[in-house]
C-alpha positions in Angstrom: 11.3 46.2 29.9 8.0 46.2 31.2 6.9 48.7 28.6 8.2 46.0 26.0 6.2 43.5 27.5 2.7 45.0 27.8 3.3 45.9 23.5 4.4 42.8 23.3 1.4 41.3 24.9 -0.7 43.7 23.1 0.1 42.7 20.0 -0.5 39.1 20.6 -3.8 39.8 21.4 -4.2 41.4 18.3 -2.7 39.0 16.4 -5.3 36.3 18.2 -8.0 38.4 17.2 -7.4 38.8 13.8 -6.7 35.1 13.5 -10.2 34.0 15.2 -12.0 37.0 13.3 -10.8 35.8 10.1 -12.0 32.7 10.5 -15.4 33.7 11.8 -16.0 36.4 9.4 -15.1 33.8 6.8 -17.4 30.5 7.8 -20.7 33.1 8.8 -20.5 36.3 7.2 -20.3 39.4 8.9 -24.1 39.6 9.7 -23.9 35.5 11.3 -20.6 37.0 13.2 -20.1 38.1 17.0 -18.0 39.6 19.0 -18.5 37.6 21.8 -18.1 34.8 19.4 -14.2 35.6 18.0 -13.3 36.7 21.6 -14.2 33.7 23.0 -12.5 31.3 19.8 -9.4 33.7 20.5 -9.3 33.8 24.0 -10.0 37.0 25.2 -12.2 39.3 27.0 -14.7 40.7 24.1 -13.9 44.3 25.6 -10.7 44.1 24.5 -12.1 44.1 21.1 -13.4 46.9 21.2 -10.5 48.5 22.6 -8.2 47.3 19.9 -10.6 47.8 17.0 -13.4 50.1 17.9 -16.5 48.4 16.9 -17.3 44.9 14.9 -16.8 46.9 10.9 -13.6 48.0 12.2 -12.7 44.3 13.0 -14.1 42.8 9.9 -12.0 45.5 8.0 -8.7 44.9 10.0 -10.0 40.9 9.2 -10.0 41.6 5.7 -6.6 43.7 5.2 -4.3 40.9 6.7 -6.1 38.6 5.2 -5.5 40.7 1.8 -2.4 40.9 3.4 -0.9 37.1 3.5 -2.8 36.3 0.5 -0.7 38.8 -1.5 2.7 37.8 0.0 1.9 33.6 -0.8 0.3 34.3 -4.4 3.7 36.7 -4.9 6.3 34.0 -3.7 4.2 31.4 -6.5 4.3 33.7 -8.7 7.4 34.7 -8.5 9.1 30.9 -8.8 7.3 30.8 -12.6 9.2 30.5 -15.6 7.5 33.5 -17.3 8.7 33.2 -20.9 5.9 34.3 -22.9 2.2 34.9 -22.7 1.0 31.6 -22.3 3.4 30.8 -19.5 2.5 34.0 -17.6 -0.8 33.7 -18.1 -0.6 30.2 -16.6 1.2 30.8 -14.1 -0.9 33.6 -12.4 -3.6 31.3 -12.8 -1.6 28.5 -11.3 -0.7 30.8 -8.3 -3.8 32.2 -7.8 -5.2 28.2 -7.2 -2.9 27.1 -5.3 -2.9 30.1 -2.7 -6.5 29.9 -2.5 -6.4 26.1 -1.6 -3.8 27.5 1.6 -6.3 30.3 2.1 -9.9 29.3 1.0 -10.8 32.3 4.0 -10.3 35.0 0.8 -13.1 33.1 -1.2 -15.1 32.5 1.6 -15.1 36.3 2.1 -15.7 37.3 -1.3 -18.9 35.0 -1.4 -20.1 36.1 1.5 -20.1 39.4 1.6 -21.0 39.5 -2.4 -24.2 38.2 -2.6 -25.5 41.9 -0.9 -24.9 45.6 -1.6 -23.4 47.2 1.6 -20.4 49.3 2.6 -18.3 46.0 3.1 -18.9 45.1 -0.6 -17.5 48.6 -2.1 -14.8 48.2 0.1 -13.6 44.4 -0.8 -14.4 46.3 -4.5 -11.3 48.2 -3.6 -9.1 46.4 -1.7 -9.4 43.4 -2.2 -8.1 42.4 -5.4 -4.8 40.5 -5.4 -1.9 42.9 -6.5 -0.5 40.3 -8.9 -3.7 40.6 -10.8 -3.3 44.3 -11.0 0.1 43.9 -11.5 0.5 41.6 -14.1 1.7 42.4 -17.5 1.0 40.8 -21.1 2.5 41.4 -24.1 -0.9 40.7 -25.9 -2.9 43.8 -25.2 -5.9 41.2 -25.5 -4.9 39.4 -22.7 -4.1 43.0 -20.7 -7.5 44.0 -21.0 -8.9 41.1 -19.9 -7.5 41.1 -16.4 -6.5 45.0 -16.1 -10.4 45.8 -17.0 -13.6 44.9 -15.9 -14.9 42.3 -18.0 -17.4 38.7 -17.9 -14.2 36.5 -19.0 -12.4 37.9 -15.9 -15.4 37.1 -13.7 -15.3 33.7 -15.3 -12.4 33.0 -14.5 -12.3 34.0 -11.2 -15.9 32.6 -10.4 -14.7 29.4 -11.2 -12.1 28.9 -9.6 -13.6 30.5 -6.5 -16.5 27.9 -6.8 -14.3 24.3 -7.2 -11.8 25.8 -4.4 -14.4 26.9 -1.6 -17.3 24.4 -2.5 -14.7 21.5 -3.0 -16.1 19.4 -0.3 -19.5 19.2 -2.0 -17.7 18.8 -5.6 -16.1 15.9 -4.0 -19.3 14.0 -3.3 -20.6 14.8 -6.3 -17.3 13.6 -8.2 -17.3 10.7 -6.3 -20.4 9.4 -6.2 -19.7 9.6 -10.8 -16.5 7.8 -10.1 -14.1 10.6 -9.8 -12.5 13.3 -12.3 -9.9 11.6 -13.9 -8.1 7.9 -14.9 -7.2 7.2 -12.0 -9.4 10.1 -10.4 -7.8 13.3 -9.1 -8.8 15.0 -5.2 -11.0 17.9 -5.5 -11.4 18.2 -1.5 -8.3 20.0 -0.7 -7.3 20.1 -4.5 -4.7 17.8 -5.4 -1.5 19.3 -7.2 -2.5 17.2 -10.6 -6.0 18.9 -10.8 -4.5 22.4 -9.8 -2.1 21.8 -13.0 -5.0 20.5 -14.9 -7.8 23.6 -13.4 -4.7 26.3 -14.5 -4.6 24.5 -17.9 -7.8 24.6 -18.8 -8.9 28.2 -17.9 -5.8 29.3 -19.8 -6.8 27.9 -23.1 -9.8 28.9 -22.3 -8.9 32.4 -22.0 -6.6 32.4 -25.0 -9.1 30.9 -27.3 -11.8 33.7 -26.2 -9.3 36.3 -27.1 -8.8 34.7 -30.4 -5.6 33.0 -29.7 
């Protein structure tokens, strides 16, 4: 019993750790991050970091991988409630999903933008892990539309730049937007995105898409 409780324990200090490291890692970067820092937001001694996760790149990469982690198991659920009859519909609704999970968990953009802007060993690892597997997964009967997210290409960037950009700087396109009287008759929320402009964001890149492949 004992032995049960000190996992038990263990594990919520983990779980604390990752939690307050995401968060961190997320709002400064892993160079603006410290240890002492996520300790003290999770509520632990900072040697206990170190004793669960060696060092501060073995935290960010733990960070990363549940972060990885829960974004792949939300985006999957969306995804998986589509009505996927042909192209356009799939194509929509991986876009659709993809929005809406970032708006629950803007922490994967934050990450991405952070650590992008620089070479470093981080960077070649978010290269490969840290692609959502419905992306990878996805399948089109268009060949067109296969190669445009199962390949490296600038529409896929596009896409994904964009929406990265109106999700995690949302707060400043809200000012903007508000200060021109709003997107929209009557105006639609950027700052958390409001379900009508997720529709309306997952819309428009999917024509967008389509029309660049010659759809």
């Amino acid at each position: 019993m004992q032995g049960k409780s000190r996992e038990t324990r263990s594990q919520q200090v983990r779980n604390a750790a990752l939690n307050s490291a995401i968060e961190v890692f997320a709002e400064k970067g892993f160079e603006g991050a410290t240890l002492g820092e996520i300790a003290s937001l999770a509520g632990i001694k900072q040697p206990l970091l170190v004793y669960h996760f060696g060092n501060k790149e073995g935290l960010w990469e733990m960070a990363a991988t549940q972060l990885m982690e829960c974004f792949n198991t939300r985006q999957l659920s969306l995804y998986q409630d589509e009505v996927l009859l042909d192209d356009r519909q799939r194509l929509t609704g991986l876009l659709r999903s993809f929005i809406l999970t970032l708006r629950e968990l803007p922490a994967y953009g934050k990450f991405l933008l952070k650590e992008g802007s620089r070479i470093s060993q981080r960077t070649q690892w978010l290269d490969h892990h840290f692609v959502p597997s419905v992306y990878r997964e996805a399948t089109f009967e268009d060949p067109r539309l296969q190669r445009v997210f199962g390949t490296v290409n600038l529409l896929r960037y596009v896409v994904a730049g964009g929406i990265l950009y109106i999700v995690v700087a949302g707060p400043q396109l809200a000012v903007s937007a508000e200060e021109e009287g709003g997107i929209g008759d009557p105006p639609d929320q950027l700052h958390p995105l409001s379900d009508a402009m997720v529709e309306q964001l997952a819309q428009l890149l999917c024509s967008m898409v389509l029309s660049q492949i010659g759809e």
